[in-house]
Backbone bond lengths (Angstrom), bond angles and torsions (degrees), N, CA, C in turn:
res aa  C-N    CA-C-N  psi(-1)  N-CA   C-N-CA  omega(-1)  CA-C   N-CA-C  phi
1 X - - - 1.440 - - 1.524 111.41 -
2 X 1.043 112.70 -41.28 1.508 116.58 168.47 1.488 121.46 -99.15
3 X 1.484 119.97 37.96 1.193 110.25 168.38 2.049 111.21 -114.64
4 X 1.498 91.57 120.95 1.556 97.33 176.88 1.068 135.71 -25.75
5 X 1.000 136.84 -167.73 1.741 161.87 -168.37 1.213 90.48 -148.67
6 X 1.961 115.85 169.25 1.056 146.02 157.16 1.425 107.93 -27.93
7 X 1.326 128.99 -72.53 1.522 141.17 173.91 1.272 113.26 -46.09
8 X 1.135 136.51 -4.60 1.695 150.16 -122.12 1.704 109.09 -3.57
9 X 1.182 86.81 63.87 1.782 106.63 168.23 2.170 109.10 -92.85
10 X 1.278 89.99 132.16 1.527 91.83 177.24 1.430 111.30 -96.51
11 X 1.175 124.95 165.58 1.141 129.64 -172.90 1.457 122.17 -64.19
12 X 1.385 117.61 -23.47 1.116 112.96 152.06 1.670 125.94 -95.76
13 X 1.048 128.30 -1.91 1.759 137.66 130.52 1.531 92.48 -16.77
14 X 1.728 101.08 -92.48 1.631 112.49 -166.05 1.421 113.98 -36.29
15 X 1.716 121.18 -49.39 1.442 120.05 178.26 1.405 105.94 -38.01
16 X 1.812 117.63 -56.94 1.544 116.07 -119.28 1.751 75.34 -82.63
17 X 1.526 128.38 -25.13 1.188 125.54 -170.26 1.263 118.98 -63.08
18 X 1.042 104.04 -43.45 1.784 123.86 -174.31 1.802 94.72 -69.14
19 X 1.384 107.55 -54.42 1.764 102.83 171.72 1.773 131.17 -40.86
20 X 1.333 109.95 -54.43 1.054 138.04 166.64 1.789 108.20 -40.27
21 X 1.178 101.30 -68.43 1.354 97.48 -175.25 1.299 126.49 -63.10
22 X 1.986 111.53 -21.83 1.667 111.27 178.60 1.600 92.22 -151.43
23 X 1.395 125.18 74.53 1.322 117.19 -177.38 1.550 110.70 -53.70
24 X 1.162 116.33 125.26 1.736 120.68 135.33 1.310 125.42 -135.62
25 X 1.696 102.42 -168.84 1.246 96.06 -179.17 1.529 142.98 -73.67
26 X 1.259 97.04 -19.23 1.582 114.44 153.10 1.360 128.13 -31.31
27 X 1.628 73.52 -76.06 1.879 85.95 -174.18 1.695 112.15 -78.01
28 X 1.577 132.97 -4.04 0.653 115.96 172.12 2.001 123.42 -84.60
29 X 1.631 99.27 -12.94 1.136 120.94 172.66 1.831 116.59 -48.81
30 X 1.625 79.92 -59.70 1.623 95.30 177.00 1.356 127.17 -41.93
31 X 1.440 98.61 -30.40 1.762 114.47 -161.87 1.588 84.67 -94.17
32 X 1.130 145.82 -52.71 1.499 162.01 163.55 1.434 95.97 -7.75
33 X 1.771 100.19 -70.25 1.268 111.71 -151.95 1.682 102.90 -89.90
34 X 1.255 135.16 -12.47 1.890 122.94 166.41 1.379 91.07 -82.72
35 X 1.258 138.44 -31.15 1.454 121.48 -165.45 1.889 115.31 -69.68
36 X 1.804 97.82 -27.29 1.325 105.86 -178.92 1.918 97.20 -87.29
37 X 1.090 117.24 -10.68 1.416 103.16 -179.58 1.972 106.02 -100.26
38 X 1.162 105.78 15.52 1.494 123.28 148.78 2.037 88.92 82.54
39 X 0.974 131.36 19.78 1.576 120.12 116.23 1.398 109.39 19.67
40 X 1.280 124.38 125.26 1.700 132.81 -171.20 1.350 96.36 -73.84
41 X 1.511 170.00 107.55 1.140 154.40 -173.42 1.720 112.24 -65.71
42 X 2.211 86.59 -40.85 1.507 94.00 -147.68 1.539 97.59 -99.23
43 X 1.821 137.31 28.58 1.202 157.19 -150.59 2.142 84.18 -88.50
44 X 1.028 103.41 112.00 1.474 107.71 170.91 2.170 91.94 -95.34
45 X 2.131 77.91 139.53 2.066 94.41 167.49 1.565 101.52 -74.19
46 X 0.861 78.43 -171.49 2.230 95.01 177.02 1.570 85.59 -62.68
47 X 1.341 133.57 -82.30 1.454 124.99 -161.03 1.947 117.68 -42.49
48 X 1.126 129.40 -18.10 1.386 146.53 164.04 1.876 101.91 103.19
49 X 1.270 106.12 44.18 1.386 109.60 -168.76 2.046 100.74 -101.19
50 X 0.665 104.14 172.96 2.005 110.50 -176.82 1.274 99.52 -141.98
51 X 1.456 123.18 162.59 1.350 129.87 163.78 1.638 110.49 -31.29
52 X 1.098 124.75 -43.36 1.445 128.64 -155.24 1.364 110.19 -83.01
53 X 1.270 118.50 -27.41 1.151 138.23 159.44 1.474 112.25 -53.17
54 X 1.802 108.47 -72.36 1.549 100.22 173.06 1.664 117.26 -44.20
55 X 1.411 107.00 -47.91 1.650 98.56 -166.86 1.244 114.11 -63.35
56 X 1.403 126.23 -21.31 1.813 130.22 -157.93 1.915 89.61 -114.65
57 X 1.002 131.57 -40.30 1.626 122.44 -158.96 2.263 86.08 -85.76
58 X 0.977 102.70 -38.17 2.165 105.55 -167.87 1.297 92.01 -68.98
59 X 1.800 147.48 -5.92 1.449 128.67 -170.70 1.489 105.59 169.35
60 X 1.744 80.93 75.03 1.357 116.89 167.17 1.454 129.59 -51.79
61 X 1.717 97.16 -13.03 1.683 111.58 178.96 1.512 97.05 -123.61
62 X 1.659 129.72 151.17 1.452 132.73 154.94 1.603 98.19 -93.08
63 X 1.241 91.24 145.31 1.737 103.97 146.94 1.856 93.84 -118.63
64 X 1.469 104.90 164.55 1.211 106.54 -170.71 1.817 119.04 -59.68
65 X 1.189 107.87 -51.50 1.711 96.59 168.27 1.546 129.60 -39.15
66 X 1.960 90.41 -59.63 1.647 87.84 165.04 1.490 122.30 -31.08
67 X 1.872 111.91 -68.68 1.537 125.28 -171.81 1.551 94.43 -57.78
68 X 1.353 148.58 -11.71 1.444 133.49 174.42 1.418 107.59 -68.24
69 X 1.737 128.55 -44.16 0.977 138.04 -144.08 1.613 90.42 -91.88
70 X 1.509 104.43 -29.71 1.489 85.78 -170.73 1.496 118.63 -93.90
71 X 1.138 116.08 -28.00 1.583 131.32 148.85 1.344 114.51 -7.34
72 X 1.919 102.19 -58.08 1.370 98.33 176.24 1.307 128.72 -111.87
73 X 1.649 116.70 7.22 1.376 116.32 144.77 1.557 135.02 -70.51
74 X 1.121 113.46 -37.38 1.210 121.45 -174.23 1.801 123.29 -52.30
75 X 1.219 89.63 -47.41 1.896 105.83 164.52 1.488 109.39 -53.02
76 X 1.242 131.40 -45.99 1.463 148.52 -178.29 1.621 84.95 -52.39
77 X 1.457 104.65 -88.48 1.448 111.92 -155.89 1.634 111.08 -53.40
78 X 1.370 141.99 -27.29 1.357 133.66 -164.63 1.800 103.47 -103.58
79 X 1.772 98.30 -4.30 1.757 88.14 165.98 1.657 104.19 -104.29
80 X 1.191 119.20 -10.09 1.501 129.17 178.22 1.640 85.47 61.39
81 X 1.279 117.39 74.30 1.667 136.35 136.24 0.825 117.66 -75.08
């Protein structure tokens, strides 16, 4: 579960990317559910970036759905659930 890609992106890297760009509830599930199966949170890519990075540097603006999704990711990622 935590072994990279080329980019040294982890598999939940790839989720949070794919999220970012068209949040739903799907895909936010996905990210839900490697983070509860203990998913590296704090796994830096080759560039030294972390999930938190993707979610906060890919959408520099909320609209309110976005800020729903992140509301309830963000707690996930900074207790590494």
């Amino acid at each position: 579960m935590n072994q990279s890609n080329n980019k040294g992106q982890t598999a939940l890297m790839v989720r949070t990317l794919d999220y970012t760009e068209q949040p739903d509830d799907a895909k936010f599930a996905v990210i839900s559910r490697l983070i509860d199966l203990k998913a590296d949170v704090n796994i830096q890519d080759l560039t030294g970036n972390t999930i938190l990075h993707y979610t906060v540097l890919r959408n520099p603006t909320f609209d309110k759905e976005t800020e729903y999704y992140y509301d309830k990711l963000t707690p996930k990622i900074f207790s590494g659930q």
